[in-house]
C-alpha positions as CSV (number, residue, x, y, z in Angstrom):
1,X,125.0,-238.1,-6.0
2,X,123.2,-241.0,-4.9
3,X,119.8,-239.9,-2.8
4,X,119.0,-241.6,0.5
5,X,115.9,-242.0,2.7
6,X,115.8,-242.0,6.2
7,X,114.4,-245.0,7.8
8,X,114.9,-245.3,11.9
9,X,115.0,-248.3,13.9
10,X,112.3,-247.9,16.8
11,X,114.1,-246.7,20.1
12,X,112.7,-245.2,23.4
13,X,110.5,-242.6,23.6
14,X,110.1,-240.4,26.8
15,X,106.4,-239.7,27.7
16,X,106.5,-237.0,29.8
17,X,105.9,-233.0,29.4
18,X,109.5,-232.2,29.6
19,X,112.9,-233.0,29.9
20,X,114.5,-230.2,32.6
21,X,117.8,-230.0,33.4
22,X,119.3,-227.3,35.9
23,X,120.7,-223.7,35.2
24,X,124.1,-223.2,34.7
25,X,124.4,-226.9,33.9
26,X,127.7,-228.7,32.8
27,X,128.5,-230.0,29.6
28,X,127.5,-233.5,30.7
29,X,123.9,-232.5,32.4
30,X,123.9,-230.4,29.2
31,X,124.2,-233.4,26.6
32,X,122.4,-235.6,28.6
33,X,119.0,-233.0,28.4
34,X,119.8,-232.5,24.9
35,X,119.8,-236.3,24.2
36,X,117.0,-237.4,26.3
37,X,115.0,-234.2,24.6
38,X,115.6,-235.9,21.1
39,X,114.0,-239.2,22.7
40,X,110.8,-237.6,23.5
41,X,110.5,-235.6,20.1
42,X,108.0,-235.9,18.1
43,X,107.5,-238.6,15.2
44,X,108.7,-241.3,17.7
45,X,107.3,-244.7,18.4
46,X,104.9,-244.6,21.1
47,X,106.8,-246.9,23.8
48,X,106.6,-244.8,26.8
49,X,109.6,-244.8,28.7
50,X,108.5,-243.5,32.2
51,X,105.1,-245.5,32.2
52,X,105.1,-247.6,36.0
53,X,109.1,-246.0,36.4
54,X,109.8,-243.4,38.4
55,X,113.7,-243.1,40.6
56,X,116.7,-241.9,39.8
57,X,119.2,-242.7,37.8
58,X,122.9,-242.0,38.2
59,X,125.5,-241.4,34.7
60,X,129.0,-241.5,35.2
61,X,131.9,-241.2,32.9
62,X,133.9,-244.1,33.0
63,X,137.0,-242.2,32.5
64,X,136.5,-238.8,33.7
65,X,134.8,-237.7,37.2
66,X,132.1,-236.2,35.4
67,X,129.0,-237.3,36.8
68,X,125.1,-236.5,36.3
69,X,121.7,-238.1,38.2
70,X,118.6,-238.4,36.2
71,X,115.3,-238.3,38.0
72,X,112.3,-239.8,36.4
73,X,108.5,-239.3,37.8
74,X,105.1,-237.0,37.4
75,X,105.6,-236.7,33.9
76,X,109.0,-234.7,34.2
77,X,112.3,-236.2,33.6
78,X,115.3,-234.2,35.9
79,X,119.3,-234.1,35.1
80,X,121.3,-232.6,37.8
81,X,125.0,-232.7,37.6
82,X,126.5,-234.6,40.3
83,X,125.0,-238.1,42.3
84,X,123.9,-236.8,45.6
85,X,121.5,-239.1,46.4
86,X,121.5,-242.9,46.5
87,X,120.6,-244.0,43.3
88,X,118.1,-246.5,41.8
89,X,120.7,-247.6,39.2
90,X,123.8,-246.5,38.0
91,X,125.5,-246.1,34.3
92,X,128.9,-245.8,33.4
93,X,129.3,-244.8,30.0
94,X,132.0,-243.6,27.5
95,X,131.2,-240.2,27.0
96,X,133.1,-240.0,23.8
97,X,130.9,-243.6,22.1
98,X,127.8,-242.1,22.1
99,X,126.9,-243.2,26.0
100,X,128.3,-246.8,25.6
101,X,128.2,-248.7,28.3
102,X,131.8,-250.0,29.7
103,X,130.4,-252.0,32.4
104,X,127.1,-253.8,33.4
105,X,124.9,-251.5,35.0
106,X,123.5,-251.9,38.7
107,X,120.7,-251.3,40.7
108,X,117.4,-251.4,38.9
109,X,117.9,-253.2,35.9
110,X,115.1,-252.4,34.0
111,X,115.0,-248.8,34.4
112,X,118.6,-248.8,33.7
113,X,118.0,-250.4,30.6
114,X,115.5,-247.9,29.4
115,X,117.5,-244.7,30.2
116,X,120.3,-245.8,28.3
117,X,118.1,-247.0,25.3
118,X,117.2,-243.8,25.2
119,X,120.9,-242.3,25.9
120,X,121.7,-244.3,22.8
121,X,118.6,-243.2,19.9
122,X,119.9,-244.4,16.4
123,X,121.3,-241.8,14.4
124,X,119.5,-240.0,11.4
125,X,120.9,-239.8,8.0
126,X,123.6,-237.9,7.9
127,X,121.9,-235.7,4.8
128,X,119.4,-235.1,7.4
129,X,121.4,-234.9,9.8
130,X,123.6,-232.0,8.3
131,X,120.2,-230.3,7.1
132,X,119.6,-229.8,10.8
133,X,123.2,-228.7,11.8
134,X,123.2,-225.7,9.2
135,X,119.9,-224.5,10.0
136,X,120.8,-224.3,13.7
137,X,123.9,-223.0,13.4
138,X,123.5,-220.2,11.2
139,X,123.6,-217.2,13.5
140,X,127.5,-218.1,15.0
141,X,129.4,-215.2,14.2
142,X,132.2,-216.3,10.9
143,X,130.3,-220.1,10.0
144,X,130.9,-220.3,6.6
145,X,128.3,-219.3,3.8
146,X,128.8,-223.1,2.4
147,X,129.3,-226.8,3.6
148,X,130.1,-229.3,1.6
149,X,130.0,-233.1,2.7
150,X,131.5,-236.0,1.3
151,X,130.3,-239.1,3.4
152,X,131.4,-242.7,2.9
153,X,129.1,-245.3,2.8
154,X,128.5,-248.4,1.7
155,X,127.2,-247.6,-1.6
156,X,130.2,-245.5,-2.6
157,X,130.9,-241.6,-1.7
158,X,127.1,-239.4,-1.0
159,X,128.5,-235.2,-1.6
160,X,125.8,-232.8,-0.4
161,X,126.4,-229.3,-0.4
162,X,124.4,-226.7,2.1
163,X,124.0,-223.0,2.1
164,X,125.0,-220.5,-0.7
165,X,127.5,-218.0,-0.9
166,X,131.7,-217.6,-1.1
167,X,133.2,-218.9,1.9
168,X,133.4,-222.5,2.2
169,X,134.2,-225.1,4.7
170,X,134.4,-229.2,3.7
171,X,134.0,-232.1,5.5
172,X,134.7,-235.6,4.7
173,X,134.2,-239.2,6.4
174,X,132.2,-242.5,7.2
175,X,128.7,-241.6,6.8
176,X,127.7,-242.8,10.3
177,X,130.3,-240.6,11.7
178,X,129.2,-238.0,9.6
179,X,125.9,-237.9,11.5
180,X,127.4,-238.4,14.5
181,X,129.0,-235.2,14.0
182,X,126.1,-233.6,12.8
183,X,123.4,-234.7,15.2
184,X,125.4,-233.7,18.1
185,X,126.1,-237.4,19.0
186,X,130.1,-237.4,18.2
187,X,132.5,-235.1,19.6
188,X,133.7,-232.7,16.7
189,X,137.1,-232.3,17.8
190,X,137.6,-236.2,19.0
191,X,136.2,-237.5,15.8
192,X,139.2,-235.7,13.8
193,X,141.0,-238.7,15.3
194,X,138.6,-241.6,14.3
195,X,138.8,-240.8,10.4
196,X,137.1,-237.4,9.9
197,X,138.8,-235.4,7.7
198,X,138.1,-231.6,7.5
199,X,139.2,-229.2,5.1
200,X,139.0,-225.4,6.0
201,X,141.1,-222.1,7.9
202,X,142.0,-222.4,11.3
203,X,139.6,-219.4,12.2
204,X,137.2,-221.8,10.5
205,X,138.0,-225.2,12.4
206,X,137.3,-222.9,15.6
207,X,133.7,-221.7,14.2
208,X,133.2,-225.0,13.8
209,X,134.2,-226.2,16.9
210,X,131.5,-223.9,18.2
211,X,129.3,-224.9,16.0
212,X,129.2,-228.7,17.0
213,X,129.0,-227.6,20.8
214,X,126.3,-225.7,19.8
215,X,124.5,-228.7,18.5
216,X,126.2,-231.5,21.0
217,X,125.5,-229.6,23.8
218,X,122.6,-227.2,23.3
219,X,124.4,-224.0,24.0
């Protein structure tokens, strides 16, 4: 088993007290929070995202009518669900590419720029990526006592196994969509169709499932 360390490219960083987003929010507002959130954690570069911005910015799916505004300003960054106001830019992204944009963006170019740097953070290593997903997902009702991982990389095949105990549950695939999976980036369910492989009960592909919306969209 070949050890890796985690190096990240510098991305976006939100400087602001929080990232809010609205109760009973949809799964878009939801992973939207949940992404920008990860942006302003801690141990990122010092770029501040919101310093001289403030406006709103409107998300749209480009293939679904699932739309979100995000309001920047006084050190508090907003997502509604819905565009209800005229916004200051506009994005429309591919919900299911990890916010890719499918078309130039308009309106305000550089604070479009900036929210979807920070839409788009790179991904961790997927060791520590899957660290993260079994530690937050531990208190779902029938996860599995074990995962194991076999992720594809360029170096050959990484295994890593995580928990202890009977029941087991394996996945396998590229590394980077490993942590896609993982870090909440990648649709669980979607990814089956872009070379994950998965090896488990069907009781245990649905705990799972809930498990990945758990981390995907912080519920």
């Amino acid at each position: 088993m070949t050890e890796s360390t985690t190096i990240e490219a510098p991305d976006v960083r939100f400087d602001a007290t929080r990232v809010a987003i609205e109760d009973d929010a949809t799964p878009l507002v939801r992973l939207i929070g949940r992404t920008l959130s990860r942006a302003s954690g801690p141990g990122r570069p010092a770029e501040d995202l919101t310093a001289g911005l403030a406006g709103t910015v409107a998300i749209r799916s480009h293939d679904t009518p699932q739309t979100a505004t995000v309001t920047l300003g006084a050190g508090v960054v907003e997502v509604t669900s819905g565009v209800f106001v005229e916004p200051d830019a506009t994005l429309v992204v591919d919900l299911h590419a990890r916010f890719a944009p499918t078309q130039e963006p308009a309106g305000d170019a550089d604070l479009a720029a900036r929210v979807l740097r920070a839409l788009r953070p790179p991904l961790p290593h997927w060791r520590d990526a899957a660290v993260r997903f079994w530690e937050m997902t531990r208190d779902i009702a029938g996860i599995p006592d074990v995962l194991l991982v076999e992720a594809a990389g360029p170096d050959g095949i990484e295994r890593g196994r995580f928990g202890e105990g009977t029941t087991t549950y394996q996945i396998a695939g590229p590394a980077d969509l490993l942590a896609g999976v993982f870090s909440g980036a990648d649709d669980f369910l979607a990814s089956l169709a872009e070379g994950l492989r998965v090896q488990g009960t069907l009781s245990q592909l649905s705990v799972m499932t809930a498990a990945s919306w758990k981390v995907r969209f912080d519920v």
